[in-house]
N, C-alpha and C positions, 0 to 999 in steps of 0.2 A: 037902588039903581040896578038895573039889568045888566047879567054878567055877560060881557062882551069878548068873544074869544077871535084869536087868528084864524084863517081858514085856508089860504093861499102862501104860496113858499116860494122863493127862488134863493137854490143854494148857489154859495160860491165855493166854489173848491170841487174836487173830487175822489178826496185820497181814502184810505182803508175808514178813519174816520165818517166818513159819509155814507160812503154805502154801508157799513156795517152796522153802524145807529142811529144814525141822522134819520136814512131814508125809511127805515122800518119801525123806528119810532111813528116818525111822519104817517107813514101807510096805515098803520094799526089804530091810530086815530081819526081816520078816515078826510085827513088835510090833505090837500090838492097841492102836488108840484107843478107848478106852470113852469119852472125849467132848471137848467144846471148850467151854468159860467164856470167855461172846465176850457183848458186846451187841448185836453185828450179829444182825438179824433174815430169813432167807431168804437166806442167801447160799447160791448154786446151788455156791461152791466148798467151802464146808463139807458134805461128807456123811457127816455123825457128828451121831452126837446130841450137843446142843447146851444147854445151861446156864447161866441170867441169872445166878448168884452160884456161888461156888467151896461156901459153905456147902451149898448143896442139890449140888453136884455131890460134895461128901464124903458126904452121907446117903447117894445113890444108888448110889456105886459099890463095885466090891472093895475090900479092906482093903489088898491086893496091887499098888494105883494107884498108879506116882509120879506126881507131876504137874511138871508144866516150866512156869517162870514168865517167859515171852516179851511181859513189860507195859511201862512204858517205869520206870525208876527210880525214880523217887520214890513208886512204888505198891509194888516190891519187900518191904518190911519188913512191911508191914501186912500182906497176900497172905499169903508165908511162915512169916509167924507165927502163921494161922490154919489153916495147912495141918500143921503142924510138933506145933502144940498136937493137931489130930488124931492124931499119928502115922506120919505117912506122909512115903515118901520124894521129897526136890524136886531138881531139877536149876533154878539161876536163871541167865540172861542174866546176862551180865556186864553192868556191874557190878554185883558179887551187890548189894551198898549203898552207900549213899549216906555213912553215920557208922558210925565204929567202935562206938558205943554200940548199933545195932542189931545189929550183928555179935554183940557181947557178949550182949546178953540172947537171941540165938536158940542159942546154943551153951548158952548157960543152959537152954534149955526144950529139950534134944535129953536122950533116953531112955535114960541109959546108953549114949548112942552104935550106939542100937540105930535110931535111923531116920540117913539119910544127906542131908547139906546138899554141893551141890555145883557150883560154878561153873564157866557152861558155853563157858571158853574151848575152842572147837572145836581151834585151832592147835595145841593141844599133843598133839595125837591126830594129825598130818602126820608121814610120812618126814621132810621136812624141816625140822621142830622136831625130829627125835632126832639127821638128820644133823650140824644146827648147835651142838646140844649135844656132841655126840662133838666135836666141833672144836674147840669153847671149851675146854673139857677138856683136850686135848690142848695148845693152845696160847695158851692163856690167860695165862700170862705173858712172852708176846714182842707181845701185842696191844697196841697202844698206843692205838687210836680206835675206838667203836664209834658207828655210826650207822642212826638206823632214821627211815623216812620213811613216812609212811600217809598220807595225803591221797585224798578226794573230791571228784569234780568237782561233784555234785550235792547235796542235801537233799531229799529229797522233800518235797512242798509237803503242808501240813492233818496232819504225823508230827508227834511231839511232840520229834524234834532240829529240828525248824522254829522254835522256840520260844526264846524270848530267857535264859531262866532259866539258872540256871548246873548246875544238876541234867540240865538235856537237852543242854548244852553238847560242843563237842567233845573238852574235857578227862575226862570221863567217858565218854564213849560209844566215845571212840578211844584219850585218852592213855592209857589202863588197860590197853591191850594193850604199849605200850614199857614202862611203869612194873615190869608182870608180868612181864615178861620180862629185865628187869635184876636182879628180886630172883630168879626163878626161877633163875639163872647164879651168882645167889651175890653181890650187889652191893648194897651199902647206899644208902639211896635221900634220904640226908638231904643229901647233897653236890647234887643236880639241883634246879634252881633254875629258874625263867620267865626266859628270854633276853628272849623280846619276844613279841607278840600283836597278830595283827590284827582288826579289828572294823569293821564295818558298823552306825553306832549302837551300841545296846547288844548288841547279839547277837554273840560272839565267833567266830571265822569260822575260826582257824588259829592254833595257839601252837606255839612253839617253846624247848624246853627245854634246857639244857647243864650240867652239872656235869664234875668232875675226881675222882676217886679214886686217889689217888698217880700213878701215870704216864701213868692209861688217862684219856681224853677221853671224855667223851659227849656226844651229839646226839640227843636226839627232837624229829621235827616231826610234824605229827599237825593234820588240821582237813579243811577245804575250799580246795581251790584247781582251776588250771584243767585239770590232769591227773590222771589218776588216779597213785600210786606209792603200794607197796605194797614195804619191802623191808629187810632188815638190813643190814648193810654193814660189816666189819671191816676194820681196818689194821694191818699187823703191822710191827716193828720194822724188818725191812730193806725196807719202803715196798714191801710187796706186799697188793695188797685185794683182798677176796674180798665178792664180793656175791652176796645169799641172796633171789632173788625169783619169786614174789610170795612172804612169810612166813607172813603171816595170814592164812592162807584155808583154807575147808576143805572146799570141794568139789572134786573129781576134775579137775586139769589137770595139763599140763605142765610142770614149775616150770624155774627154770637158778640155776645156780652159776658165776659165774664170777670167773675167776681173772685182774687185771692187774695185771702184775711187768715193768717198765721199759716195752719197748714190746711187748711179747705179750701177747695175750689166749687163755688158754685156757678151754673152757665146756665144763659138764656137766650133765645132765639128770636129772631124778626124773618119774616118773609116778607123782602122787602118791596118794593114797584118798579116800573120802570121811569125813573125821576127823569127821562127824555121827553118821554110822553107827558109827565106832568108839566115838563119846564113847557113845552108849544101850549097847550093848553090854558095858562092862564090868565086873570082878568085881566083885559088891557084896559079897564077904568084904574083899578089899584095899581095897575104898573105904571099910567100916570100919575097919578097922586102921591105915587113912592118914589120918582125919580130923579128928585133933587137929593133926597137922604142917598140912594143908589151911590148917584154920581160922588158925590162926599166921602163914602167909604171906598168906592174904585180910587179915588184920588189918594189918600192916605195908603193904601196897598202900593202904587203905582209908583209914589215915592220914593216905597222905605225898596223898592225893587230895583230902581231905577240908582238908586244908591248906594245899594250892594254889589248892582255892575260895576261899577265906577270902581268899586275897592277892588274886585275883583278881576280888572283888568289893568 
């Protein structure tokens, strides 16, 4: 089969997000923006035609538009649904949503699986998301502890993760990437439990999660604190860790691997992609063919997330 790629864009959103790697991803692959659904009025960094509502931005454009839904969560469902009911294919910000029941009813209104819904964890487009899979793989039953740390030093101030709600929280904006990535390896996610969490008032600030699956330990921490760390971390039976950093990221750097076993440390390097460019890029024959299994593990994420708000509130 002929590999069939996207060629046309209309983003929704306009925040640091967008223009910083949305659009330059976009550009560098030489994919066409037919427009931006933005409230912003003159902004000199938008040079695309520009559209107050997604409805008039569907009358206007090709039928051949995906559109990429870069709003902040709790707008996702609504958006999608009017995009979807169009016809047309969406790539959404993680997280795709907020309740399993909107997941539900959007795979309800997909066309015979003819238009494409598709959550846009970047990371899993990296050398080193494929490296770290081939590893588990391989050694997945001598590992005894996995640990991943994501932490920001910042919030940007007037964003809507600035925001006290549990919808813009860091359990959603951040924890959804250790969560994806436990069930992506093949790990059930109902043993990971809220260790503890810190809070400033009401605004949750950094959680920390821990569960057990027969031998193996787990650790997500995930929030705001005063460093940045960004990273996977495995331990294996005979007390040898390999850490995988930075994980989740997906513009063009130099990553490391390294390897400490008693008192040696050995390290190795990836020069990785830009997994932006690879996520617009790919076959939309396989991304049909793949998007029931998709939908099944977004489902199972969106649960165990939507569960831990619940406690957490």
């Amino acid at each position: 089969m002929t590999k069939k790629t996207w060629k046309n864009f209309c983003i929704v959103g306009s925040g640091y997000h967008v223009i910083n790697k949305i659009v330059p991803a976009l550009k560098e692959r030489n994919k066409l923006i037919k427009g931006i659904v933005t409230s912003k009025k003159n902004d000199s960094s938008l040079n695309f035609k520009t559209f107050d509502t997604i409805a008039s931005a569907l009358k206007a454009l090709p039928r051949d538009t995906t559109f990429i839904i870069a709003t902040p969560p709790n707008l996702h469902f609504t958006q999608a649904k009017e995009i979807i009911m169009n016809e047309r294919d969406i790539i959404i910000e993680k997280p795709i949503f907020l309740k399993t029941k909107e997941l539900v009813e959007i795979y309800s209104l997909l066309n015979d699986n003819k238009n494409i819904v598709l959550e846009a964890f970047m990371h899993r487009y990296t050398k080193m998301y494929s490296t770290f899979l081939k590893f588990w793989e391989s050694n997945k039953n001598g590992i005894i502890k996995l640990k991943s740390s994501f932490y920001i030093p910042d919030i940007p101030k007037g964003t809507f993760r600035d925001k006290d709600n549990i919808s813009s929280s860091c359990l959603y904006d951040i924890g959804c990437y250790g969560l994806s990535l436990l069930n992506d390896i093949g790990l059930e996610l109902d043993k990971i439990q809220i260790e503890k969490t810190e809070k400033t008032g009401s605004k949750i600030l950094c959680i920390q999660l821990k569960g057990k699956i027969k031998e193996l330990s787990i650790e997500l921490n995930f929030g705001q604190n005063k460093h940045y760390e960004n990273f996977v971390e495995v331990t294996t039976s005979d007390n040898s860790t390999l850490n995988f950093s930075p994980f989740f990221y997906g513009r063009k750097a130099k990553k490391s691997i390294i390897h400490f076993k008693n008192d040696s440390i050995l390290s190795s390097h990836i020069y990785d992609c830009n997994a932006f460019e690879k996520m617009f890029c790919q076959d939309t024959n396989n991304l049909c063919l793949n998007q029931k299994n998709r939908f099944k593990n977004m489902l199972i994420v969106t649960k165990k997330l939507e569960k831990l708000a619940v406690e957490l509130k």
